[in-house]
C-alpha positions in Angstrom: 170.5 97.8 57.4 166.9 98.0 57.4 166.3 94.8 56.8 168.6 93.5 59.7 166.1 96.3 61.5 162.8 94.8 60.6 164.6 91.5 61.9 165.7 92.6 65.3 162.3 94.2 65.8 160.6 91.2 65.2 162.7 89.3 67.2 162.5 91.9 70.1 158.3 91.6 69.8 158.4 87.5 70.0 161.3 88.0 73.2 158.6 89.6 75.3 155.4 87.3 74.1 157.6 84.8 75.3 158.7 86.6 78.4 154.9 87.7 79.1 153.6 84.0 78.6 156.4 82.7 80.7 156.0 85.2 83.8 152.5 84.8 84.2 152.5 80.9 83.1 152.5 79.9 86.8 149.7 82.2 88.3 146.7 79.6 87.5 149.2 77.0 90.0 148.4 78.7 93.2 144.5 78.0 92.6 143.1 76.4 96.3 142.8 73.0 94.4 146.5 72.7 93.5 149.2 71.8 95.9 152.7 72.5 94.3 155.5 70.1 95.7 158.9 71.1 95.7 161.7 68.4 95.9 165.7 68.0 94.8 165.0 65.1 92.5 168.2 63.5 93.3 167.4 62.6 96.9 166.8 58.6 96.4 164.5 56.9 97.1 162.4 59.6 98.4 162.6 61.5 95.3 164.3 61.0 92.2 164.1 61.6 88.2 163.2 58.7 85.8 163.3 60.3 82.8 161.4 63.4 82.8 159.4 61.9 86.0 159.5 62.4 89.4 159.4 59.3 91.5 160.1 58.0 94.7 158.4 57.7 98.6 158.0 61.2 98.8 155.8 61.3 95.5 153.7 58.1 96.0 152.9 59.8 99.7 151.7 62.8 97.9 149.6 61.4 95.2 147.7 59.7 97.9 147.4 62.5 99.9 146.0 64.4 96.7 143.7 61.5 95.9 142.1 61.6 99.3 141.6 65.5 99.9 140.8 66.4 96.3 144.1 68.0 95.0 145.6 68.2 92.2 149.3 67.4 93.2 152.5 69.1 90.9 155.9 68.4 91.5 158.7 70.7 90.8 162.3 70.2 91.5 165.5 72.4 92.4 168.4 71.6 93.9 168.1 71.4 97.6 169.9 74.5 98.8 167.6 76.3 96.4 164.0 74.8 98.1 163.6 77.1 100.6 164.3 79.9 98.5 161.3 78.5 96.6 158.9 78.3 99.5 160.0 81.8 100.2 158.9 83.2 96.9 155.5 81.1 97.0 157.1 78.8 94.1 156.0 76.2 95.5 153.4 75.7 98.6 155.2 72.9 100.6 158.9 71.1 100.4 158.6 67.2 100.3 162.9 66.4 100.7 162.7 64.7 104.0 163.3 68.1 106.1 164.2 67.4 109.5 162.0 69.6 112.0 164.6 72.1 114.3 163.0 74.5 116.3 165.1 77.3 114.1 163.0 76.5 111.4 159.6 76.3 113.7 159.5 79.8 114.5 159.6 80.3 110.8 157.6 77.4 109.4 154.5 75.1 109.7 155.5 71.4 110.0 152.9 68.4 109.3 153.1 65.7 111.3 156.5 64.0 111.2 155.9 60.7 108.7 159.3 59.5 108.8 161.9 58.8 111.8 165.6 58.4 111.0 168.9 59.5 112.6 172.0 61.3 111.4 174.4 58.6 110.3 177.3 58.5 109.5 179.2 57.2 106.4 182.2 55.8 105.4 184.3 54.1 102.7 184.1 50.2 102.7 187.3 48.7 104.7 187.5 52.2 106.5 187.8 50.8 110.6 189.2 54.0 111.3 186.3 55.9 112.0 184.1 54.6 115.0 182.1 57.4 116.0 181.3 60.7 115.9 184.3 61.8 118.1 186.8 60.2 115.8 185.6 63.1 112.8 187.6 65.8 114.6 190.3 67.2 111.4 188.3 64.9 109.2 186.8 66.1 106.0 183.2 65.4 106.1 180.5 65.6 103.4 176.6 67.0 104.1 174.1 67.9 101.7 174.2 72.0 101.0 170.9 73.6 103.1 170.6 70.5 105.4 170.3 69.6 109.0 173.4 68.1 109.4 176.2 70.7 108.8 174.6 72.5 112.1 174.2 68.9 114.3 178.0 68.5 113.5 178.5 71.9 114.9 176.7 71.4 118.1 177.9 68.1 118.7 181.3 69.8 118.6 183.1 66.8 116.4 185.8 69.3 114.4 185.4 68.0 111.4 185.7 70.3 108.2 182.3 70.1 106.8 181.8 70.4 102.9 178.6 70.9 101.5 177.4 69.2 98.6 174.4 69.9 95.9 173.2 66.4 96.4 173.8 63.2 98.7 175.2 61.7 94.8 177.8 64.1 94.6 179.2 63.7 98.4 179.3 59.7 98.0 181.1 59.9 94.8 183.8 61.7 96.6 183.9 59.9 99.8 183.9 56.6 97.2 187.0 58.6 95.1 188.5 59.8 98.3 188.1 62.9 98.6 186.5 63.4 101.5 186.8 61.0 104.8 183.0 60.7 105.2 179.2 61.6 104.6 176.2 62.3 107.0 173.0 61.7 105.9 170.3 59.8 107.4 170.3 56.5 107.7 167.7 55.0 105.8 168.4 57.0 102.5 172.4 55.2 103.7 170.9 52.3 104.0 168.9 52.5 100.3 171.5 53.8 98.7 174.2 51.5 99.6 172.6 48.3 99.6 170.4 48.6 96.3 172.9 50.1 94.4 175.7 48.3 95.9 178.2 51.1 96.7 181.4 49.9 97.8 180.5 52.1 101.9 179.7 50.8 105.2 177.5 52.6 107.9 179.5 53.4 111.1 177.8 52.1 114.1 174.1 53.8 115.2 173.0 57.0 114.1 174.5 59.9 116.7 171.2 61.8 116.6 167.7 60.7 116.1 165.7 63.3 113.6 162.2 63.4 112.5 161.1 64.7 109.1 158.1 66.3 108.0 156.4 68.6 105.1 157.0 71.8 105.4 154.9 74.6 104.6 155.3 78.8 104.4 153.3 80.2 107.3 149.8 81.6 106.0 146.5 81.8 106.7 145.7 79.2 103.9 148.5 76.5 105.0 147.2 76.4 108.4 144.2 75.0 107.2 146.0 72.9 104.8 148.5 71.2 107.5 145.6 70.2 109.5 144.0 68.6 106.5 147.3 66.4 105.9 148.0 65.8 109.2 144.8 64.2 109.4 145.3 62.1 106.1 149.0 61.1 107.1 147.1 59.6 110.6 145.0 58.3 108.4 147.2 56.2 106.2 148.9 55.5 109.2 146.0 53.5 110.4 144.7 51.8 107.7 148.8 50.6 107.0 149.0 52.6 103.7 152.1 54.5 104.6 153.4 51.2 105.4 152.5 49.8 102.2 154.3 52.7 100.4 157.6 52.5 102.7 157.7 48.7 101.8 157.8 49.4 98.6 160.7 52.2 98.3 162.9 50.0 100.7 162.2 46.9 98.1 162.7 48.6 95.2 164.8 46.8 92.6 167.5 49.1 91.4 169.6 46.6 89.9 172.7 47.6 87.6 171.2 47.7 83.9 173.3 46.9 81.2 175.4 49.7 79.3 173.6 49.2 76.0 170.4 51.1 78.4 172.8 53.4 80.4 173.4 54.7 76.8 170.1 54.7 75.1 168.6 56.6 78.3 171.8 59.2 79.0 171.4 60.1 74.8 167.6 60.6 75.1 168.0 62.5 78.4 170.7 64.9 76.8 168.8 65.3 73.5 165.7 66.6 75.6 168.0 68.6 77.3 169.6 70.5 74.0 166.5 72.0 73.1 166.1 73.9 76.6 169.7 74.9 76.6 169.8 76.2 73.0 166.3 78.2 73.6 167.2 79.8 76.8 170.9 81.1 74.9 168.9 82.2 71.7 166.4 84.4 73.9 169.1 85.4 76.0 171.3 86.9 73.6 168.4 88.6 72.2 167.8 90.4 75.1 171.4 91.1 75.7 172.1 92.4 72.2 168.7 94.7 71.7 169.4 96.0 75.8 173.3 96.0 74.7 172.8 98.2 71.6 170.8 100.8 73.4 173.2 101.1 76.3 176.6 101.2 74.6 174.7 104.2 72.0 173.2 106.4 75.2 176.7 106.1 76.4 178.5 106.7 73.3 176.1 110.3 72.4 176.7 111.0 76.5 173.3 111.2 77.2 173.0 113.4 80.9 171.6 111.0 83.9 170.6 108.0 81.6 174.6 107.6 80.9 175.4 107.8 84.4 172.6 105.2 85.9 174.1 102.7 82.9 176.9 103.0 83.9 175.9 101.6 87.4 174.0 99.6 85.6 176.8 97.9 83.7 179.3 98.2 86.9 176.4 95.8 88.7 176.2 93.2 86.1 179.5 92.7 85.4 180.7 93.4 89.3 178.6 90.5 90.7 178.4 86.7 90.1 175.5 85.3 87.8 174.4 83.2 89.8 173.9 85.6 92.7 171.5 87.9 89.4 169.7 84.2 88.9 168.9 84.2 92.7 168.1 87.7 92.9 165.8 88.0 90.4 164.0 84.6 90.9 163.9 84.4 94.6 164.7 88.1 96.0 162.8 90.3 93.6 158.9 88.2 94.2 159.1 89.1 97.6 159.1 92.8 96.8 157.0 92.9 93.9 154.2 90.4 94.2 153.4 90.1 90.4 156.8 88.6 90.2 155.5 85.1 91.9 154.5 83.8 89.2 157.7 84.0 87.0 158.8 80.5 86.1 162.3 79.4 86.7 162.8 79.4 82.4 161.8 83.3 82.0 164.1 84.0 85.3 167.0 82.4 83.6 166.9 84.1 80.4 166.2 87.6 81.5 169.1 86.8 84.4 171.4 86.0 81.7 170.8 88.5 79.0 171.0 91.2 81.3 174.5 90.2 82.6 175.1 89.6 78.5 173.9 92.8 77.4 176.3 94.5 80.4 179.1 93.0 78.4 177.8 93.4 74.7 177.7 96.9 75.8 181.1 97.4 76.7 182.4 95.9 73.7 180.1 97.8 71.2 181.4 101.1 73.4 184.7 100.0 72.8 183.8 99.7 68.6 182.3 103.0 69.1 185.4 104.8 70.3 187.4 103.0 67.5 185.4 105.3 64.7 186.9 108.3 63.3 185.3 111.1 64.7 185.5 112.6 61.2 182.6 110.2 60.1 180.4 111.6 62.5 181.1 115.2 61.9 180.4 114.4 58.1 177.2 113.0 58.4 176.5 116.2 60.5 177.5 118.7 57.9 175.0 117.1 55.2 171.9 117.7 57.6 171.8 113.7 59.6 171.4 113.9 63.4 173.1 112.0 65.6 170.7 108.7 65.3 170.6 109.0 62.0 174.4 109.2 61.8 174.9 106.7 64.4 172.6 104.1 62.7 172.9 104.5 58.9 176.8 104.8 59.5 178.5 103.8 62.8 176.5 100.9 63.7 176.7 98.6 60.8 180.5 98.8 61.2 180.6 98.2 64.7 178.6 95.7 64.7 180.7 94.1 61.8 184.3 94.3 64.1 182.5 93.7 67.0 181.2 89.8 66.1 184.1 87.6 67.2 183.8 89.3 70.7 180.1 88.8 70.8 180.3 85.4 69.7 182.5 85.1 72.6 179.5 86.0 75.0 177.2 84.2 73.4 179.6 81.1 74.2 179.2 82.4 77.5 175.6 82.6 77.8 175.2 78.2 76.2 177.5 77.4 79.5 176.3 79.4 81.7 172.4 78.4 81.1 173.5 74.8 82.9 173.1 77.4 86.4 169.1 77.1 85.5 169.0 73.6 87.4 169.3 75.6 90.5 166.6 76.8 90.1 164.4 73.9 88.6 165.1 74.4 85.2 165.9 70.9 83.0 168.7 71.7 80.8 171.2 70.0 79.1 173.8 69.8 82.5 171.1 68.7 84.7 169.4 66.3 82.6 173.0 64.4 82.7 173.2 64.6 86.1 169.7 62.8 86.8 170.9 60.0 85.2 174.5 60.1 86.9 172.6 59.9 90.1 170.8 57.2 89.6 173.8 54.8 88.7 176.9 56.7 89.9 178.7 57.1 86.6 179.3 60.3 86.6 182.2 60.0 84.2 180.0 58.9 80.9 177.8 60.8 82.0 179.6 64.3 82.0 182.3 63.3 79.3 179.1 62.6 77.2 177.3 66.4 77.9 180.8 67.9 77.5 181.1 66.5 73.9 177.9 67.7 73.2 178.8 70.7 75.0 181.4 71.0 72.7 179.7 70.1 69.1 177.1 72.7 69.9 180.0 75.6 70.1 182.0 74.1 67.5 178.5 74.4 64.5 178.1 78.2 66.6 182.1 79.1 65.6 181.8 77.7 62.5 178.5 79.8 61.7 179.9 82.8 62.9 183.0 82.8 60.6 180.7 82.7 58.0 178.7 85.7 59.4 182.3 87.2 59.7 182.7 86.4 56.1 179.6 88.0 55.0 179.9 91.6 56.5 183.7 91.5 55.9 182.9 92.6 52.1 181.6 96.4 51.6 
């Protein structure tokens, strides 16, 4: 027992170096030479993943941009809905996703200068004659991208459609292409892009119903005023001497061409492979924390510690009352805007505190549970030969909790591997999202997710088989 001690004290001290170097990792980004650009990464050909880089219109703007005012440009990506959560929390200084300028989001945010002129379009299934305009969506399910412009234009243009929101533009066309869904707005040059480079089997529906006009936007500060008057002048800039033609000519060219499986393969293994090692870190630190926070709850409760018990117990209703991903959110959007030092915080450390405290609200209950199941006679005996309760509770009780407790704890930990795939919300690169870059580049979803399910799989199957051995081990006095 003290040797398992030694271990989980060691394992606690390297938890939070790691926790310290990962909240504090971002601070030297914000530095007046650094412009941190936030983008979905899955919004082609303005931004996309090829493999662990960002590419597209959007990032070629930005490098030049950078090159001509003397920053140092770095790209981060989330999923869109998550973006201006991430502007919000100063996680990023400006969003780069083609956001189209509403007078809503005026009185909240600076816009540059809009660099790109489109219109809501709208998209359906090849063959599909049906649909001829934006009065024909009325009762129709329609797709839009989660956090965009278009959900609301639908609304004030009064079409009664039943909008669904989507992650990302790939997800929406793969169910209007399925059927699922009778149609997708989006604007109409990424339609155009889209469709005709990688040769989806959907046609365009006459002219866009609303022209929109995109721009960078920025949080409102004393320091991005400044800085959107610098751009603005380099975007009229480039507009003049034909560089931000040059740049759109090359996006709308772009060869995208069908490569052959063999490459599919060799890319999709690569991609998941990098991703393992982020999924199985964040689940190893997370159930750290959960087990060492876990542990000290379920004892306070068990001994019936005045106050302390009851605020754990609130504690523990919280965790386990509200979804995980709203705790992910919380903590990585909510909480920087009330404590300052917060900002900093990368999305890696907010997922593994997020999801070993909701783990540890769990372990607790269980080890509580094991706790109860003791004979209280135990307890009494290690009283009547001069042990106090810690001394009783962790020379005696805890070693045999611990040992009936494992298969539910394994379950949690199972628990903790799927549910670090949530980190892509917030820009984190795991295992799930590294699958889903490549998906969206090619629209085969189904190797794509079959393939991270089976590894998925593998990963819990060695974890099952490593705990009955664990199981094994403390099953013999």
């Amino acid at each position: 027992m003290k040797k398992m001690g030694r271990i989980m004290l060691t394992a606690i001290v390297l938890m939070f170096l790691t926790m310290n170097v990962g909240v504090f990792a971002d601070t030297t980004e914000t530095n007046n030479n650094s412009v941190r650009v936030g983008s979905s990464g899955t919004y082609y050909p303005f931004t996309f993943m090829e493999g662990n880089e960002v590419k597209g219109f959007e990032v070629d703007v930005w490098s030049e941009i950078g090159k001509r005012l003397g920053y140092n440009i770095e790209h981060k990506n989330a999923s869109f809905s998550g973006l201006f959560g991430m502007l919000d929390s100063d996680k990023i200084d400006v969003i780069s996703n083609q956001i189209t300028i509403t007078d809503e989001r005026k009185e909240k945010y600076y816009f540059a200068d809009p660099y790109v002129e489109s219109g809501a379009q709208i998209v359906v299934k090849a063959g599909n004659d049906e649909l001829k305009s934006i009065d024909d969506l009325k009762g129709k399910n329609v797709g839009v991208d989660l956090g965009s412009n278009y959900e609301e234009l639908l609304k004030n243009k009064n079409s009664g459609a039943n909008i669904i929101t989507y992650q990302s533009t790939d997800s929406a066309f793969n169910d209007l292409i399925i059927g699922r869904i009778d149609a997708v707005v989006i604007d109409k040059i990424s339609a155009l892009i889209n469709i005709n480079e990688k040769e989806l089997p959907l046609q365009l529906v006459g002219e866009p119903f609303e022209k929109v006009a995109n721009a960078f936007v920025f949080k409102k500060t004393t320091h991005n005023a400044k800085l959107v008057k610098e751009i603005n002048e380099v975007l009229n800039a480039m507009e003049e001497d034909g560089t931000l033609k040059q740049i759109s000519n090359k996006w709308l060219n772009t060869d995208v061409t069908v490569k052959s499986s063999n490459s599919f393969f060799n890319r999709l293994s690569r991609e998941i492979l990098s991703g393992i090692k982020v999924t199985l870190l964040l689940s190893i630190i997370s159930m750290l924390i959960g087990l060492s926070v876990g542990i000290i709850i379920s004892i306070v409760r068990y001994l019936n510690i005045p106050i302390l018990s009851n605020m754990l117990s609130i504690y523990v209703s919280f965790f386990r009352g509200t979804p995980l991903l709203v705790q992910l959110f919380l903590l990585y959007f909510g909480l920087p805007q009330i404590f300052p030092i917060l900002k900093g915080m990368s999305g890696f450390t907010s997922t593994y505190i997020a999801l070993g405290l909701n783990a540890s609200a769990y372990i607790s209950e269980v080890l509580r549970g094991s706790f109860n199941a003791m004979d209280k006679g135990q307890i009494e005996a290690c009283l009547s030969i001069g042990m106090t309760n810690i001394q009783s509770i962790k020379r005696v009780i805890l070693p045999q909790v611990i040992r009936i407790s494992i298969p539910s704890i394994g379950n949690i930990y199972i628990d903790i591997v799927k549910g670090s795939s949530l980190a892509f919300t917030i820009g984190v690169a795991e295992m799930l999202a590294k699958a889903q870059m490549v998906a969206s580049t090619n629209y085969r979803f189904f190797e794509s997710y079959i393939a991270v399910a089976i590894v998925y799989w593998i990963l819990i199957e060695i974890f099952n088989y490593l705990q009955k051995i664990i199981e094994k081990k403390l099953s013999v006095y």
